[in-house]
C-alpha positions in Angstrom: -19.5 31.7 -32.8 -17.4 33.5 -30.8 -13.9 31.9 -28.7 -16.0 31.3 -25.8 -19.0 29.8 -27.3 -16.5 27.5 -28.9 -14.6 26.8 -25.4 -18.1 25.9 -24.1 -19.1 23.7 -27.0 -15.3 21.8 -26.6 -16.2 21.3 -22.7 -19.8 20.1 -23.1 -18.2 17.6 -25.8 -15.4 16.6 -23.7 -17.5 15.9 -20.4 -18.5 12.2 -19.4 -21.6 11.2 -17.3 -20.4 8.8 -14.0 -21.5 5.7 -16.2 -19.0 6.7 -18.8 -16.7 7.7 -16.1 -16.4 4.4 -14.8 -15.8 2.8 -18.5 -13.0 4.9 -19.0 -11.5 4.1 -15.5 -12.0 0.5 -16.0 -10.6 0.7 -20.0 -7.6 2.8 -18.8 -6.6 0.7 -15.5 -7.0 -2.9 -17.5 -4.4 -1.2 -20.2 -2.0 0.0 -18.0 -1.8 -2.9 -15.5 -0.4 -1.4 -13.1 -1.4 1.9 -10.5 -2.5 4.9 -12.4 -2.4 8.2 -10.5 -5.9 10.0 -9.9 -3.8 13.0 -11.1 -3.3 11.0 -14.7 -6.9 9.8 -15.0 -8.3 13.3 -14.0 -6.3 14.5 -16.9 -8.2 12.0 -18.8 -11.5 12.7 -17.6 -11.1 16.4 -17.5 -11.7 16.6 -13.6 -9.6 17.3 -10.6 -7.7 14.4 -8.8 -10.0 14.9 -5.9 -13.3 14.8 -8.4 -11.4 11.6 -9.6 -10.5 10.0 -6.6 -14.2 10.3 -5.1 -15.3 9.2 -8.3 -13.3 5.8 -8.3 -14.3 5.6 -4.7 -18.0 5.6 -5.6 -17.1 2.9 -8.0 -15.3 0.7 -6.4 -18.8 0.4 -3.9 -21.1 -1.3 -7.4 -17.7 -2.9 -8.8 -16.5 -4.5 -5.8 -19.9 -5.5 -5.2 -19.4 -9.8 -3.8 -23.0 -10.5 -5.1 -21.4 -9.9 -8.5 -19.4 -12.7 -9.9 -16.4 -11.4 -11.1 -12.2 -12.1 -11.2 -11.2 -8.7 -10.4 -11.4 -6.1 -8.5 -10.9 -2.4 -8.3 -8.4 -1.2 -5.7 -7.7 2.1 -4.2 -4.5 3.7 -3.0 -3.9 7.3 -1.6 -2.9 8.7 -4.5 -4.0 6.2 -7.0 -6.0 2.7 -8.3 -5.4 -0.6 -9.6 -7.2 -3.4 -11.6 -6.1 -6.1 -9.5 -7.3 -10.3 -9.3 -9.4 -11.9 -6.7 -7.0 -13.9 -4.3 -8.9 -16.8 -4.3 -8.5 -17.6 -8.2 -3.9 -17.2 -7.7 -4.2 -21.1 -8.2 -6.0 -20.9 -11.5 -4.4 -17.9 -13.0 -1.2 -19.9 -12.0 -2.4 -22.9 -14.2 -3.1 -20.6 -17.0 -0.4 -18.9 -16.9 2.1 -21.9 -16.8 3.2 -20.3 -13.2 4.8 -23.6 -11.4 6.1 -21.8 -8.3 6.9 -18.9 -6.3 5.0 -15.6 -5.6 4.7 -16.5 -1.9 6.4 -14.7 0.7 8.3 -16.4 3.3 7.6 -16.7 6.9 10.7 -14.4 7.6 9.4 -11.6 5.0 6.0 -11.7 6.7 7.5 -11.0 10.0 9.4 -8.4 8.8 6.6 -6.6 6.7 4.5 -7.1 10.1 6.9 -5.3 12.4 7.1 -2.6 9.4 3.3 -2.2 8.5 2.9 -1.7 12.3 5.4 0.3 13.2 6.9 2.7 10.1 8.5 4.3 9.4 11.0 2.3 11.8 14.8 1.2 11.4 16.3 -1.9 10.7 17.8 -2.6 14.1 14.5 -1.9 15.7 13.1 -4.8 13.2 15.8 -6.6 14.6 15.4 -6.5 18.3 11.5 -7.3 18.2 12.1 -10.3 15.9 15.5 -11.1 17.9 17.5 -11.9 14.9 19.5 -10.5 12.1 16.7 -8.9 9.4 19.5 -7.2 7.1 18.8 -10.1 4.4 15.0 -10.0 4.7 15.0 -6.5 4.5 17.0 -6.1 1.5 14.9 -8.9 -0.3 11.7 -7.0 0.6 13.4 -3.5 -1.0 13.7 -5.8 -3.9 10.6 -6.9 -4.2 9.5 -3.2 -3.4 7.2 -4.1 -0.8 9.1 -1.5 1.3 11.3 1.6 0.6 13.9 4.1 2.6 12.1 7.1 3.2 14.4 8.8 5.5 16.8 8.9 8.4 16.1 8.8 12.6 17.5 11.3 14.3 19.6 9.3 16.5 23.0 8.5 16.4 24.8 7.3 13.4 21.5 8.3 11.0 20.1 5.0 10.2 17.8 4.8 7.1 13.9 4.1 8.3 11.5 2.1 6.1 7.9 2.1 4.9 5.7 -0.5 3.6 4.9 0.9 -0.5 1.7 0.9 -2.6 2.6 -3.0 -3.7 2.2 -4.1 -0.5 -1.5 -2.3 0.0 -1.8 -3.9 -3.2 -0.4 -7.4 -2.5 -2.6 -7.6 0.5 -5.7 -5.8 -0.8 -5.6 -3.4 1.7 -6.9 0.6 0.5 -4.9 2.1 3.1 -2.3 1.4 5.8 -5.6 2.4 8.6 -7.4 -0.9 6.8 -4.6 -3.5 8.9 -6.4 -5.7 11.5 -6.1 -4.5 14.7 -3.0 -5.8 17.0 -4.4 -7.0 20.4 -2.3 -8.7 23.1 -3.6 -10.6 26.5 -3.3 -9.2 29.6 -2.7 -11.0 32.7 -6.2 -10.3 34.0 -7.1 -12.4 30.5 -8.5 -9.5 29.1 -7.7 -8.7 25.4 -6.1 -4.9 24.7 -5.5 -2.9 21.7 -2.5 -2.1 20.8 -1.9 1.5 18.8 1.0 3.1 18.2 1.5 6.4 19.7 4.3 9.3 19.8 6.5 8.0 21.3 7.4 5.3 18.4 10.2 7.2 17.1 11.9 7.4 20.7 11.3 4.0 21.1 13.7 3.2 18.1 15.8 6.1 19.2 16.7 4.4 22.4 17.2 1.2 20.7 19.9 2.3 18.0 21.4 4.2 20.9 21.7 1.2 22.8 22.9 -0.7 19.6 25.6 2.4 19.2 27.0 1.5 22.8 27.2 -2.4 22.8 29.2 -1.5 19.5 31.4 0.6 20.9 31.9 -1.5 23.8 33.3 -5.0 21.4 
């Protein structure tokens, strides 16, 4: 048998039907615990990150199928996927686990990640005049928790950082992607409801603001 005989041997030998596929997936996301990249488990499967992320897409349809009982669920990210629980069992796993307390997020941290989810990346000041108060401690408690990171400047005067929601907050709310968040709709005085989307003109929006933030400072 010649090199590439053998090389074609070593593939077929190596290569997984879906069903199997979806075991490894599962065995390899319920070890880690945590997100594992499509890039990692493509390694693993011998496939492309794309192959794999269609491929954990097609399973999450049959595993996160509600006529199936189960405690978990299989949840996707951009650029990877997570074994994660069903919300609805938090107060048993707490019991379990001899959990007495915390994992909630305040109503402060849920306006903030509100203002951010809708509108990032954005800047702290800009969180700050929509919720009309101070946001520096909520902010930097959400960075700890990593619900949101710095992921670059504005271009505005004095270069203030801007923020983004992460992959634990998809996760933490269950959501695949950021396009999954309910839609925002406001009244209008006709009593009609309107959509709100965010548009272009976002980042001037908070450019005007931290300018206007630059000149009341200067003005003290």
């Amino acid at each position: 048998m010649d090199n590439k005989q053998l090389s074609l041997t070593e593939d077929n030998e190596t290569a997984y039907s879906p069903e199997e596929m979806y075991a490894v997936i599962e065995a390899c996301l319920f070890a880690a615990g945590h997100p594992l990249t499509y890039s990692r488990l493509g390694e693993v499967l011998n496939i492309s990150p794309a192959e794999c992320a269609d491929t954990v897409e097609k399973m999450a349809v049959t595993y996160n199928n509600g006529d199936i009982p189960r405690g978990i669920i299989l949840v996707r990210f951009p650029d990877s996927c997570q074994l994660c629980t069903k919300e609805q069992y938090g107060a048993e796993i707490k019991t379990a686990l001899g959990i007495k307390r915390g994992g909630n997020l305040s109503q402060s941290l849920l306006e903030v990640l509100a203002v951010i989810a809708y509108n990032q990346p954005t800047t702290r000041s800009f969180v700050d005049t929509v919720r009309g108060v101070d946001s520096s401690y909520a902010m930097s408690s959400l960075v700890d928790k990593n619900m949101i990171e710095a992921c670059g400047k504005l271009d505005a005067p004095g270069r203030p950082t801007l923020y983004r929601t992460t992959n634990d907050f998809l996760r933490v709310f269950g959501l695949s992607e950021l396009g999954e968040l309910p839609t925002v709709t406001v009244g209008s005085d006709s009593g009609e409801t309107i959509e709100v989307s965010l548009d272009s003109v976002q980042l001037e929006m908070m450019a005007e603001t931290e300018e206007n933030a630059e000149t009341e400072s200067s003005e003290v």
